[in-house]
C-alpha positions as CSV (number, residue, x, y, z in Angstrom):
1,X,-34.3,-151.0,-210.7
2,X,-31.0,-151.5,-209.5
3,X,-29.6,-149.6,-206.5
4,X,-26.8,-147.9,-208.1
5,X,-30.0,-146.4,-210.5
6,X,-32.2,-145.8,-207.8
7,X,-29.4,-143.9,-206.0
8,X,-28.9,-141.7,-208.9
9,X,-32.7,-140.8,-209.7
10,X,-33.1,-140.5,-206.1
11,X,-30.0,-137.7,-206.1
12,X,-31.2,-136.0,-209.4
13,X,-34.9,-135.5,-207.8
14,X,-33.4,-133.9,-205.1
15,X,-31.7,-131.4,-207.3
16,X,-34.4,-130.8,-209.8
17,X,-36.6,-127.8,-209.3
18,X,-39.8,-127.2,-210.6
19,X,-42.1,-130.1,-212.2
20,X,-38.7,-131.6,-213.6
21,X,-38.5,-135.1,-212.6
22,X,-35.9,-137.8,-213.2
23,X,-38.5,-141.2,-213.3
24,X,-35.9,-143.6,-214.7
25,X,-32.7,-144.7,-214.6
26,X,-31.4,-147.0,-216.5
27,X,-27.3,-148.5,-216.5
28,X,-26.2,-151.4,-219.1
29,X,-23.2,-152.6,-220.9
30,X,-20.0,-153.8,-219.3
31,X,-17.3,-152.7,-217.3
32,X,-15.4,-150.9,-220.3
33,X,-18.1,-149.1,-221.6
34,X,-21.3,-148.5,-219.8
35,X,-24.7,-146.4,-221.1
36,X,-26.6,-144.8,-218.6
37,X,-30.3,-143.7,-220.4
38,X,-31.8,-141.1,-218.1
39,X,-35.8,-140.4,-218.8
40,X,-37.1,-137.0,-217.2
41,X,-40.7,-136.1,-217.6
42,X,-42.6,-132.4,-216.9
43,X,-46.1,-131.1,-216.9
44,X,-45.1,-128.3,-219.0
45,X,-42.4,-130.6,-221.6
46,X,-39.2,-131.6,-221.7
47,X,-36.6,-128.9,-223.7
48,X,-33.4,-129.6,-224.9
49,X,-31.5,-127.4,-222.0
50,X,-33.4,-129.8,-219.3
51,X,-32.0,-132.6,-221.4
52,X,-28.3,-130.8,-220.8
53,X,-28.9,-129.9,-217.2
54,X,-30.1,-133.0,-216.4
55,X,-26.7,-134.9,-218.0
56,X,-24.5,-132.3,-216.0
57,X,-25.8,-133.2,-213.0
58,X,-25.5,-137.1,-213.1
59,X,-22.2,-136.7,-214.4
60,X,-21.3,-134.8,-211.3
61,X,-23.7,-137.0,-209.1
62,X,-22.0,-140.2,-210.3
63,X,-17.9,-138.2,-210.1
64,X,-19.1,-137.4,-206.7
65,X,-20.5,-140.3,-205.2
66,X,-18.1,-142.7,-207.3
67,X,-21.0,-144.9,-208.4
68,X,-19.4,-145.9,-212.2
69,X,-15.7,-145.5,-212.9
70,X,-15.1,-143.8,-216.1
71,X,-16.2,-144.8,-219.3
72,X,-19.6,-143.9,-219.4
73,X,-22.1,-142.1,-221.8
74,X,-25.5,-140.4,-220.4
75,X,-28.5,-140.4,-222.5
76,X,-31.1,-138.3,-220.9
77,X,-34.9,-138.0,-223.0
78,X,-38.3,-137.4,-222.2
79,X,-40.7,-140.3,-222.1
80,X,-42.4,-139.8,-225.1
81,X,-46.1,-139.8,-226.7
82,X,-46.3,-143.8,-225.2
83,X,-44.5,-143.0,-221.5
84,X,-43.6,-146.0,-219.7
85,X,-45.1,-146.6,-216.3
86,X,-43.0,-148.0,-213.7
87,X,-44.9,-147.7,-210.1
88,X,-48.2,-147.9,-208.7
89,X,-47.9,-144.2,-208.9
90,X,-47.8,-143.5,-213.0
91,X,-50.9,-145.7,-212.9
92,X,-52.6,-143.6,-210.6
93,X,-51.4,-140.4,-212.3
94,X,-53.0,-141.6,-215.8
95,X,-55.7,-143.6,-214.5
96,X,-58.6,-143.7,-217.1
97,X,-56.6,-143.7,-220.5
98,X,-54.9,-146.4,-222.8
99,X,-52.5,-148.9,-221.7
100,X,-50.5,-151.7,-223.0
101,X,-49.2,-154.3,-220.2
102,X,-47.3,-156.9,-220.7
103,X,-47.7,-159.5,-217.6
104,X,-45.2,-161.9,-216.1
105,X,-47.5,-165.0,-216.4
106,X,-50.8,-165.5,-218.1
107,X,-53.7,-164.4,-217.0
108,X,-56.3,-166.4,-218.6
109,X,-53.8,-167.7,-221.4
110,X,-52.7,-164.6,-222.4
111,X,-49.6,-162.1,-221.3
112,X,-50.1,-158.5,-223.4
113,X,-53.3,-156.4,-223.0
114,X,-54.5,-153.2,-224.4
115,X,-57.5,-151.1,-223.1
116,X,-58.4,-148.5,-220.8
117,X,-58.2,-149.0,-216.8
118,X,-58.6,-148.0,-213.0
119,X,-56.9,-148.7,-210.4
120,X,-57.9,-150.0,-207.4
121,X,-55.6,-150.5,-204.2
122,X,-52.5,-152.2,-205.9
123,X,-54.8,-153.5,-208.9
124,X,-55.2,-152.6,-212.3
125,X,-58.5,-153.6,-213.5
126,X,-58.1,-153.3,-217.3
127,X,-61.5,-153.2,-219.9
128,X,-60.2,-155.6,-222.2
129,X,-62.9,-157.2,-225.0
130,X,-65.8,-156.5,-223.0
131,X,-64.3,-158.2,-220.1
132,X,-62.8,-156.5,-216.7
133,X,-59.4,-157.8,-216.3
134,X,-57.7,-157.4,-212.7
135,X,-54.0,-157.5,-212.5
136,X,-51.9,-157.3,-209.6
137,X,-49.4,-154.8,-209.8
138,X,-46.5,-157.2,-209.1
139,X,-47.6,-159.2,-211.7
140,X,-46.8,-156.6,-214.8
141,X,-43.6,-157.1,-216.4
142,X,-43.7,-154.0,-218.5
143,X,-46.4,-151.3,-219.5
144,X,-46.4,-147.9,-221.2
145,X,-49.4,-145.7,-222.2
146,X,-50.9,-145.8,-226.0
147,X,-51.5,-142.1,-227.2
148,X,-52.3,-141.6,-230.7
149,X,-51.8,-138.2,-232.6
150,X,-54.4,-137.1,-233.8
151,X,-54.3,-134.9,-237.2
């Protein structure tokens, strides 16, 4: 994350109340039109009027602080079914269920695994196949949780 992002989601946590949390924020596009995608996240759900709160605020966060000129659109959303996990901390918070990482390098010639884990200091030691797969947290590229619905 980038420090003008890091800024922001640092400001918007400190302004949330409740369980509401900001746990990404992400800035792209160019100079003449930039996106920002916001992703908050409570134990309790993520409503519509959190979705508008939550824009008002880094709109006046980033007028305040001057951290885009204008130009900008805000997209703020809850993680979803699969959430994302960005730090050591999301893996600790859903330790035990599914999880799909994608790794930087191979591990073993391969770079995507899927299975349930447990971490242990900064490593994620992954049940893939039968096998116990440790991964370094530095080492993941990407990695998000794998819910399924069930009907």
């Amino acid at each position: 994350m980038k420090e003008v992002e890091e800024n922001i989601m640092n400001k918007l946590n400190e302004l949330l109340v409740n369980d509401l949390k900001a746990i990404n924020v992400n800035i792209f596009g160019n100079r003449d039109a930039r996106s920002i995608q916001i992703m908050i996240e409570s134990d309790s759900g993520v409503s519509i009027d959190h979705c508008s709160k939550v824009t008002k605020l880094a709109q006046n966060i980033i007028t305040l602080e001057k951290y885009i000129d204008e130009n900008y659109s805000i997209e703020v959303s809850s993680p979803g079914i699969n959430r994302p996990l960005y730090n050591i901390d999301d893996f600790i918070k859903y330790q035990g269920e599914r999880v799909y990482v994608e790794l930087k390098k191979n591990i073993n010639n391969q770079k995507r695994f899927k299975g349930y884990y447990e971490v242990i200091g900064n490593t994620i030691c992954l049940n893939y196949k039968k096998e116990k797969v440790s991964i370094t947290f530095d080492a993941i590229k990407k990695a998000n949780l794998v819910r399924e619905i069930k009907i």
